[in-house]
C-alpha positions in Angstrom: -12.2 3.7 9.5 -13.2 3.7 5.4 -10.4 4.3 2.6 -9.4 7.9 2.3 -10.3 7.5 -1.7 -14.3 7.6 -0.4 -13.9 11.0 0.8 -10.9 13.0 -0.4 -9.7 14.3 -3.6 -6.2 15.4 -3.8 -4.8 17.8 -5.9 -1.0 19.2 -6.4 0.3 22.2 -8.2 3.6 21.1 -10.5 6.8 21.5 -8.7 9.0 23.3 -11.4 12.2 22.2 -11.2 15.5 23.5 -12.4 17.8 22.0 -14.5 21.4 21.8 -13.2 22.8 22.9 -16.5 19.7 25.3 -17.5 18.5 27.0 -14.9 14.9 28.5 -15.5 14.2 25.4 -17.2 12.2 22.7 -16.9 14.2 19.8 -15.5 13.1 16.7 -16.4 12.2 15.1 -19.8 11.0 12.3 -18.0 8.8 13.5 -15.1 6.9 10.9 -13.3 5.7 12.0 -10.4 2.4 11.0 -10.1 2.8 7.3 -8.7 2.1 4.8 -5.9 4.6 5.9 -4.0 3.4 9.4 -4.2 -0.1 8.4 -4.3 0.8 6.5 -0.7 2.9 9.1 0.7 0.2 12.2 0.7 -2.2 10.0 2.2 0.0 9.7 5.2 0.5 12.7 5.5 -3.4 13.8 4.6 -4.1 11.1 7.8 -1.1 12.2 9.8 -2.6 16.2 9.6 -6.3 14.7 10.3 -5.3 13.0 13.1 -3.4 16.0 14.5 -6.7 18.3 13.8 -8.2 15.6 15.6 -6.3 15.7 18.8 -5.8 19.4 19.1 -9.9 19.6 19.1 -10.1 16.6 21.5 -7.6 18.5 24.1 -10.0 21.4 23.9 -12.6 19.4 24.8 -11.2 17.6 27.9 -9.7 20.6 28.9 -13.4 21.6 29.9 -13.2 17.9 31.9 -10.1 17.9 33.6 -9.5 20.7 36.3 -5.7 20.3 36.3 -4.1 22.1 33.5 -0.4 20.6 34.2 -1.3 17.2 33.5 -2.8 18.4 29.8 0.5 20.5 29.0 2.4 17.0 29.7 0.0 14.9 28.1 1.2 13.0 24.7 -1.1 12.7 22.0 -1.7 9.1 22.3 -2.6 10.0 25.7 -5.2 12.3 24.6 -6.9 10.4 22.6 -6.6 7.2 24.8 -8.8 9.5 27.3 -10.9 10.6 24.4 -12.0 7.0 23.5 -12.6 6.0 26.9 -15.9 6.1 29.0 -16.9 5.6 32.0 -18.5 1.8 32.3 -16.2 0.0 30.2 -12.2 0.0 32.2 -9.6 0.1 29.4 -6.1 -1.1 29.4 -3.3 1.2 29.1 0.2 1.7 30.1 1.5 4.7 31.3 5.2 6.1 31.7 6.2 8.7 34.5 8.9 10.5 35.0 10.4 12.0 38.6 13.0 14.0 40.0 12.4 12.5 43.4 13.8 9.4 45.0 12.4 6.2 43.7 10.6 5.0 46.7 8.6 8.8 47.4 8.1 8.5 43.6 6.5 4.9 43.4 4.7 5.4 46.7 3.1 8.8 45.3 2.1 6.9 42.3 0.4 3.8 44.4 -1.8 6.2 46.9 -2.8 8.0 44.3 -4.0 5.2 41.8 -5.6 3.7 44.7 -7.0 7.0 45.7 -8.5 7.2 42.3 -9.5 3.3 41.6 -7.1 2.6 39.2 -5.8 -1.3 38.6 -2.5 -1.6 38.7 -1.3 -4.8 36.7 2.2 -5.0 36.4 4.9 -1.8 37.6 8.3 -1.7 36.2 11.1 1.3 37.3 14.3 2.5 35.6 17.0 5.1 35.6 15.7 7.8 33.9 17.4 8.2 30.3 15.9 11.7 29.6 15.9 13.1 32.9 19.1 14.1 35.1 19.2 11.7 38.5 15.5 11.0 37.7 13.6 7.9 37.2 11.1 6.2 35.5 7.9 4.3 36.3 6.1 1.9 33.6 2.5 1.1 34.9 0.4 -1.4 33.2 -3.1 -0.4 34.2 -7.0 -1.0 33.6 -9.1 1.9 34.8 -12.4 4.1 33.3 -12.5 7.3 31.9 -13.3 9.0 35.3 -10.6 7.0 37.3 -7.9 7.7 34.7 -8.8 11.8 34.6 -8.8 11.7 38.5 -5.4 9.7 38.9 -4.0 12.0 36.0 -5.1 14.6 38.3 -4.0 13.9 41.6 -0.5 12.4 40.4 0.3 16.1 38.7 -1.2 17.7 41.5 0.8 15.7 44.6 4.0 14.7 43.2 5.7 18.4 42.6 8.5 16.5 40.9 6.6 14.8 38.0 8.8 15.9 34.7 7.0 13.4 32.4 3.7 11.8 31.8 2.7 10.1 29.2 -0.2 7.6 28.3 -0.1 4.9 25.6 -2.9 2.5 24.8 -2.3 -1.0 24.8 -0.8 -2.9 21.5 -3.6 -5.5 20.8 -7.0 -4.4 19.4 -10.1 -5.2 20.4 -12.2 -7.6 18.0 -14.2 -5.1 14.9 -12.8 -2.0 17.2 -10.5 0.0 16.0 -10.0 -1.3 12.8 -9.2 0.3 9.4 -11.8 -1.0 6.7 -10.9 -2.9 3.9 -13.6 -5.2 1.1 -13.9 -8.5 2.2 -15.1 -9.7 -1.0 -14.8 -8.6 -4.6 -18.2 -6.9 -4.9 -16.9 -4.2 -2.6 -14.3 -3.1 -4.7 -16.6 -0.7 -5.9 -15.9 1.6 -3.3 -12.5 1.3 -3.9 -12.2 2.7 -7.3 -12.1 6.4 -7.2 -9.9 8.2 -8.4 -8.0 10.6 -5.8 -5.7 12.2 -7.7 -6.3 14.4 -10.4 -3.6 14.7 -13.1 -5.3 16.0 -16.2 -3.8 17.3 -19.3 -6.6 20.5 -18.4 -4.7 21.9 -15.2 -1.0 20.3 -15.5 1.2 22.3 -18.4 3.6 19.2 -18.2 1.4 17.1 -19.4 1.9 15.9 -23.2 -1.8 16.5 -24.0 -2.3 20.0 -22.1 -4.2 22.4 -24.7 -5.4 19.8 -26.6 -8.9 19.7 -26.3 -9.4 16.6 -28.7 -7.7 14.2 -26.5 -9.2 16.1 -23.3 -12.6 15.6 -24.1 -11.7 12.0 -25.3 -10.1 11.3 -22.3 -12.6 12.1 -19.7 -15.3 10.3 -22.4 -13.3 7.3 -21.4 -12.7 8.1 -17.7 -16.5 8.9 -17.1 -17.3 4.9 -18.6 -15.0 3.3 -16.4 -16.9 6.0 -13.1 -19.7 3.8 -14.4 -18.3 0.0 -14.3 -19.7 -1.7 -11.2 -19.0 -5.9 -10.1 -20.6 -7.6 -12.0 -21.2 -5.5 -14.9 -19.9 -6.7 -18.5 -17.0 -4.8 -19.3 -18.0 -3.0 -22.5 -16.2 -2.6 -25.9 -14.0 0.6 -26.6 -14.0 1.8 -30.0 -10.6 3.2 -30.2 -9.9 5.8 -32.8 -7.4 5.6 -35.7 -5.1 7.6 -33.8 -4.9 5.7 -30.7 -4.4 2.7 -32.5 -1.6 4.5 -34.4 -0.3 4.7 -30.7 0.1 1.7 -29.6 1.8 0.4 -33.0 4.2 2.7 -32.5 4.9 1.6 -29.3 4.4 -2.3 -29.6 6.6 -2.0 -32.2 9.6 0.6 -31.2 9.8 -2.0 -27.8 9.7 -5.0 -29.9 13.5 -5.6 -30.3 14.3 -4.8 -26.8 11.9 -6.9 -25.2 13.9 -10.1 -26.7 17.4 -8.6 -25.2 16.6 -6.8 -22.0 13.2 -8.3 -20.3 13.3 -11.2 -18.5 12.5 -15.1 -19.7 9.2 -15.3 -18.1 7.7 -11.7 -20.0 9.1 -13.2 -23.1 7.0 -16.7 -22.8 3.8 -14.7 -22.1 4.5 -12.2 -24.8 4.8 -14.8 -27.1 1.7 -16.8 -26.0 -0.2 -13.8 -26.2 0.6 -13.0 -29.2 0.3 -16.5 -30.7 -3.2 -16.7 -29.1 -3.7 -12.7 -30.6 -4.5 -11.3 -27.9 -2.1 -8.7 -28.3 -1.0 -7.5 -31.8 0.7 -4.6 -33.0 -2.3 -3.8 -35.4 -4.9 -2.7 -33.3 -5.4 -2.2 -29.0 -6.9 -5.2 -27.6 -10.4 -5.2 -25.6 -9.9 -5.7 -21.3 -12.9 -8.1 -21.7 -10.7 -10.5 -24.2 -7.5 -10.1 -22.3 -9.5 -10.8 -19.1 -10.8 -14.3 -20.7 -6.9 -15.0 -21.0 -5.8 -14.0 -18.0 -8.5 -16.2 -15.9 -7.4 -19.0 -17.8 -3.8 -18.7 -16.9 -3.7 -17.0 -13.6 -7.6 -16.0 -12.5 -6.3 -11.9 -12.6 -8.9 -10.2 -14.3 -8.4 -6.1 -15.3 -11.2 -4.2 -13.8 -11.6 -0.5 -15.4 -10.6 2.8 -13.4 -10.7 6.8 -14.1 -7.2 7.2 -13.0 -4.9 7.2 -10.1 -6.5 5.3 -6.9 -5.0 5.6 -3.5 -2.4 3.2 -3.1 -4.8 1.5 -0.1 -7.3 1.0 -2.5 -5.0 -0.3 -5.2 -3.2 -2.5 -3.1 -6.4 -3.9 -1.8 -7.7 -4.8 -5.2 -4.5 -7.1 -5.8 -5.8 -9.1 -2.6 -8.6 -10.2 -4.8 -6.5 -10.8 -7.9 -8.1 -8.1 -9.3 -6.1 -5.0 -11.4 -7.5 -1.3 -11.6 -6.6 -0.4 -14.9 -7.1 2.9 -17.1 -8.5 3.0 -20.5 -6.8 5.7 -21.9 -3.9 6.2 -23.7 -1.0 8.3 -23.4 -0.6 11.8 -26.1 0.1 10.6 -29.4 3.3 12.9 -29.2 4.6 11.6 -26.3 4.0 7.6 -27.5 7.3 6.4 -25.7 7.3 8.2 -22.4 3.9 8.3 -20.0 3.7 10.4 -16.8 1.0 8.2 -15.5 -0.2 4.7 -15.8 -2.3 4.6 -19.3 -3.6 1.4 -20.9 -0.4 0.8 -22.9 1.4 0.6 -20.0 -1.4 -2.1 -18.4 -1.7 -4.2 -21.4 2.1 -4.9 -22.6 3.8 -3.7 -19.2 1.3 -6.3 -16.5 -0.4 -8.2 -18.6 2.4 -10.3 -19.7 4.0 -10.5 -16.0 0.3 -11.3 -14.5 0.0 -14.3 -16.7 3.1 -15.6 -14.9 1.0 -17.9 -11.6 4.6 -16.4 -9.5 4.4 -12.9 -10.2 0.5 -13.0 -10.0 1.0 -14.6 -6.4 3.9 -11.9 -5.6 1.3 -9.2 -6.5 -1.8 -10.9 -4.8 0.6 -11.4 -1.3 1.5 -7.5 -1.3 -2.6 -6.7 -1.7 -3.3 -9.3 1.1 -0.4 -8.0 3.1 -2.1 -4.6 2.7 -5.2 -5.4 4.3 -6.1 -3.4 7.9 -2.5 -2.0 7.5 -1.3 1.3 9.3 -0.7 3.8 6.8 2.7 3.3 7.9 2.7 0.0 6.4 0.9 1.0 3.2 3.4 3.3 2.4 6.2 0.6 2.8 4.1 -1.9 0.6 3.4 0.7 -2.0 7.6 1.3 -2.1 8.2 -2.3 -2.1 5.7 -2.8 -5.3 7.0 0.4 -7.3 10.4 -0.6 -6.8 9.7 -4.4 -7.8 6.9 -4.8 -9.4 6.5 -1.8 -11.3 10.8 -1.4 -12.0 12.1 -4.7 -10.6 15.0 -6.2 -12.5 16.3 -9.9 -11.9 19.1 -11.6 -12.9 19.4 -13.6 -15.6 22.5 -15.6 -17.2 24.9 -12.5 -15.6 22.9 -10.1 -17.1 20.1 -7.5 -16.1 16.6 -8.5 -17.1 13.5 -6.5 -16.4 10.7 -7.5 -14.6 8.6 -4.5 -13.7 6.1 -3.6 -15.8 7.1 0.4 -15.5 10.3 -1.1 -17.3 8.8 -2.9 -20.0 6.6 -0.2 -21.2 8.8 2.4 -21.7 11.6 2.3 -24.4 13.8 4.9 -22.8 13.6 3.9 -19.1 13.9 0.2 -19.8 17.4 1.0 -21.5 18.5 2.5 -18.5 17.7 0.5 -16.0 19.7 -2.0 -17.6 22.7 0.2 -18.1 25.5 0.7 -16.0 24.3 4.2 -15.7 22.4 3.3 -12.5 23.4 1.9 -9.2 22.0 -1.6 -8.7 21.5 -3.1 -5.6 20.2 -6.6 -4.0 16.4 -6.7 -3.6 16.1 -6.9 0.5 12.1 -5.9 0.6 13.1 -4.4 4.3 15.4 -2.1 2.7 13.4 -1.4 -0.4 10.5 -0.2 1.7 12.3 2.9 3.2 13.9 3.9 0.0 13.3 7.1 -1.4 11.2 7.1 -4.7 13.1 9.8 -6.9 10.3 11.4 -9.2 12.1 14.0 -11.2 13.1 11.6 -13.8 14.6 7.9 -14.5 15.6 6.2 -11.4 18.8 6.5 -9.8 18.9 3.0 -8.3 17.1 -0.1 -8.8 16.6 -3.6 -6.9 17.6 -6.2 -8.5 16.1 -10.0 -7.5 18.0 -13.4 -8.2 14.3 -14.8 -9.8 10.7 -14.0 -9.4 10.5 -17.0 -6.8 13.6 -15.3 -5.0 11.7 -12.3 -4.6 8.5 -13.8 -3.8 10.4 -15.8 -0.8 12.0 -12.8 0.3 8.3 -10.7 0.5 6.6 -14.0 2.2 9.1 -13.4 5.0 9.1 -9.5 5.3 5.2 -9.8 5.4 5.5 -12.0 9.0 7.5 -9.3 10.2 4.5 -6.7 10.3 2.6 -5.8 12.8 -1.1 -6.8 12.2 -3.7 -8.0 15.2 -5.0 -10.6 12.7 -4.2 -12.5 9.9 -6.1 -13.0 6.1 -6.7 -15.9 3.8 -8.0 -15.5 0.6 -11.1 -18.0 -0.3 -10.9 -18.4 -3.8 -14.6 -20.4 -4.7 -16.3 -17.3 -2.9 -13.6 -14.5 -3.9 -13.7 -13.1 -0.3 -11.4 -12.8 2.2 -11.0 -14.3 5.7 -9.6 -13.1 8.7 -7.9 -15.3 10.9 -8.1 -13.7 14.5 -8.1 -16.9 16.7 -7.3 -21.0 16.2 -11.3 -21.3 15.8 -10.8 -19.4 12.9 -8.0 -21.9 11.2 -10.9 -24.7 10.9 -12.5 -23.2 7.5 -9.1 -22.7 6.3 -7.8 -25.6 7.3 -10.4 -28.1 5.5 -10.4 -26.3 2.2 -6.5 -27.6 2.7 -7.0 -30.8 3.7 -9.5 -31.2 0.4 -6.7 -29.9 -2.1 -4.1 -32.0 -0.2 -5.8 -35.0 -0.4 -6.4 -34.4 -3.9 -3.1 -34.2 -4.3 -1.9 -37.1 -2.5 -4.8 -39.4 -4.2 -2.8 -38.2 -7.2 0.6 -38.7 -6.3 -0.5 -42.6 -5.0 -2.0 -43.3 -8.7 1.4 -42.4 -10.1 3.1 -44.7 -7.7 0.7 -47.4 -9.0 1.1 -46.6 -12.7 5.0 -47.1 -11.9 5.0 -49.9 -10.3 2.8 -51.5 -12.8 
C-alpha cells in the first residue's frame, strides 16, 4: 500500500463561519485550518471511504461465490475482506466469533460437525455468556482453513444452526512478513515520492487567503512552488532570488518578534537564535538561502531542509522526519498579512524550526515521531500528527514558573505566541496519550495547549507512548547509509547491535583514558 500523496489530490471549499457577536460575518481573524492535523484527518477518512467502496464491491463479488445469502447479511466487513484475500492453496488463520440462541452444547456441537464437515482446523475454542444477546452465547474459534473451506463452513453453519444471531470473522493480529504492509522510503532517495503536495490552498480559489486577487504574488508563488516540483535527492538546492518586497517581509517580521522571543520562548530557541545570528545565518536584512542554513544545521544536528510546493500529507511528512529530513516551502506569506500565516510559509520554517532543529533533543523528539510513523495505521498517523501539532508545532514548557514556547507555530507568529502564554488559554500537562485524541480547534488561536516540564521531559514521555503502539515490527535508523532498518526478528538485532557495540566501545576507550589522565 503506497502513500495516499502518490495518487490523490485533495481539495476543500472554505467553511464560512459566523461570528458569535456578528453574525454573517467571517469569524475568525486568525483562521488556520489548513494543518497536519487536518492534513491527517481527511486522509483517514479519504482511506476509511476507500476501504468501504472497497468492501461493498468485494461483497458483490462473493455474493456470486457463496450460495447462502444469510451468512453475507451477517457478515462483518473484516470478514469480507478476510474471505476476499484468501485462496484456495494457501490455509489462513483467522478467528471467528458466533453467536447462538440455543443451548451451549447443541451450539458448540453444531459448530464442530460442521467445521469438520467443511475441513476447517480448529485451534483453540473459547465460550461465553452472550453480552449482546438475551440467554445466548458465544463461541470464539481460532481457526486455519482455505478460501473454499471457510465459504463452505460459513455456509453450512448459517444454513444448520437456525439459531445463529451473529457471525463474524476477524483476521488474525500478526502480519505476515512484506504482506500486508503499508509502504514507507527506506532510505532518503525515496523521499522523492513523498513530496507532493495534496492539498491545495492557493490564494487563486480560497477568498480567505491574504493574497487572493493578487495576481503578482500568485504567479510568484506558483514560480516558486513549480522549482521546489522539480528538486529531486541529490540535486543542489538552488539559490532564490527574493524580491525587495519579500525581503521587506521578513524584516518586518524578524524584527516585530524580536523583543518577544527574549521574554516568552524558551532557553534553548534563544541559544540557537543567537548562534544563528552570530554565525549570520539569519539576519533581519535579507531571507537566508535553505542551502546555507542546511550547512548549519548538519553541523549541529545533521537536519537538513529539503524544498516542497506546499502541504504534504501528514504520512509523508512525518516520514521525512524519520530521515532527519524537513519538507519545507519557499514562499512567503502576503506582504499584508506579515504577522499572521494560514499555512506553513518559509518564515515560519526558518525562524519557527530552524532554531528548535539545531537543538540535538528536539531534533531527536522530531526524528522519533517520523520513525514512530513508519508502517503506521492511519489510526496512528493521525494520533502522531496531533501529538506533533500540539508539541512541536505549539508546545510550551516550563521554565523558572513561567510559560515558554517551544513550538515553532508559536515562535513565528507575534499574536499567537502572546497568547499561548497568557492566562487567556487553558494549559494542561503534556501526557502524549492524551494529546493524541485532542481536538485540533482550527477557527482561530488555540483554546488549550500542553505544556512539558523540558524538551527531555517530553522527549521521555513520547519514547514511552511510542512502545505502546501497535506495530508487527520495529525500525532503526542507520545513519552512515541514511536508510532505515526494520527489526522483525532477533536475527535482525545483529546489524544493529554491532554498529552499538562500535560507538560503545568508543566510548568506553574514552572514558578509560580519562581515568588514566586522572590518576596520573
Amino acid at each position: 500500500m503506497s502513500s495516499l500523496t502518490n495518487t490523490t489530490i485533495m481539495e476543500e471549499e472554505p467553511k464560512d463561519t459566523v461570528d458569535s457577536d456578528q453574525k454573517g460575518t467571517l469569524k475568525s481573524k486568525n483562521p488556520r485550518r489548513y494543518s497536519l492535523v487536518h492534513q491527517a484527518s481527511c486522509e483517514t477518512q479519504h482511506h476509511i471511504g476507500i476501504r468501504r467502496q472497497n468492501t461493498i464491491q468485494h461483497r458483490k463479488q462473493l455474493t456470486d461465490q457463496m450460495r447462502g445469502q444469510k451468512i453475507l447479511q451477517q457478515l462483518n466487513d473484516e470478514g469480507v475482506e478476510v474471505i476476499f484475500a484468501a485462496n484456495n492453496v494457501t490455509p489462513i488463520d483467522f478467528s471467528v466469533i458466533m453467536t447462538s440462541t440455543d443451548t451451549i452444547s447443541v451450539f458448540v456441537a453444531d459448530i464442530l460437525h460442521n467445521m469438520n464437515t467443511a475441513d476447517v482446523q480448529i485451534c483453540h475454542v473459547e465460550t461465553r455468556e452472550s453480552k449482546n444477546t438475551l440467554n445466548g452465547h458465544d463461541v470464539l474459534l481460532d481457526c486455519r482453513a482455505t478460501k473454499h473451506q471457510l465459504i463452505q463452513a460459513a455456509e453450512l453453519l448459517t444454513r444448520n444452526h437456525v439459531a445463529l444471531t451473529h457471525f463474524s470473522i476477524f483476521s488474525k493480529k500478526f502480519v505476515e512478513k512484506n504482506e500486508s504492509v503499508i509502504w514507507f522510503p527506506r532510505h532518503i532517495s525515496e523521499l522523492d515520492k513523498c513530496s507532493k503536495c495534496i492539498t491545495k490552498y492557493e490564494p487563486t480559489t480560497d477568498p480567505r487567503h491574504p493574497g487572493h486577487g493578487d495576481k503578482d504574488y500568485i504567479a510568484r508563488r506558483k514560480f516558486l512552488n513549480d522549482q521546489a516540483l522539480e528538486f529531486k535527492f541529490g540535486d543542489e538546492i538552488s539559490y532564490v532570488e527574493y524580491t525587495k518586497e519579500e525581503h521587506d517581509t521578513w524584516k518586518a517580521v524578524y524584527e516585530k518578534l524580536g523583543d518577544l522571543h527574549e521574554s516568552h520562548t524558551c532557553a534553548v530557541y534563544r541559544q540557537n537564535l543567537k548562534i544563528l545570528q552570530k554565525e549570520k545565518v539569519l539576519t533581519g536584512d535579507k531571507i537566508p538561502q535553505i542551502r546555507d542554513v542546511n550547512k548549519f544545521l548538519q553541523k549541529k544536528t545533521g537536519f537538513e531542509l529539503r524544498p516542497c510546493s506546499g502541504l504534504l500529507s501528514a504520512r509523508d511528512f512525518l516520514a521525512s522526519l524519520a530521515f532527519r529530513v524537513f519538507q519545507t516551502t519557499t514562499y512567503l506569506r502576503h506582504h499584508k498579512s506579515p504577522h499572521h500565516s494560514p499555512e506553513p510559509d518559509l518564515i515560519h520554517e526558518l525562524l519557527g524550526h530552524v532554531p528548535m532543529f539545531s537543538d540535538p533533543l528536539l531534533a531527536q523528539m522530531s526524528q522519533d515521531i517520523g520513525l514512530m510513523s513508519l508502517g503506521a495505521s492511519d489510526e496512528h498517523i493521525e494520533k502522531l500528527a496531533t501529538v506533533y501539532w500540539f508539541i512541536v508545532e505549539f508546545g510550551l514548557c516550563k521554565e523558572d514558573g513561567k510559560l515558554k514556547a517551544i513550538g515553532a507555530g508559536l515562535l513565528s507568529a507575534y499574536g499567537e505566541l502572546m497568547h499561548a502564554c497568557s492566562d487567556a488559554p487553558e494549559h494542561k500537562d503534556f501526557d502524549p496519550a492524551v494529546t493524541a485524541v485532542q481536538k485540533y480547534e482550527d477557527d482561530d488561536y488555540q483554546p488549550l495547549y500542553f505544556v512539558a516540564d523540558s524538551i527531555h521531559d517530553a522527549l521521555s514521555k513520547l519514547r514511552k507512548y511510542a512502545s505502546s503502539m501497535d506495530r508487527p515490527f520495529s525500525v532503526v535508523y542507520d545513519p552512515f547509509t541514511k536508510s532505515i532498518e526494520t527489526i522483525e526478528s532477533s536475527a535482525d538485532l545483529e546489524k544493529a547491535f554491532s554498529r552499538l557495540s562500535n560507538d560503545l566501545s568508543a566510548i568506553t576507550h574514552a572514558a578509560d583514558r580519562m581515568k588514566i589522565t586522572t590518576t596520573l
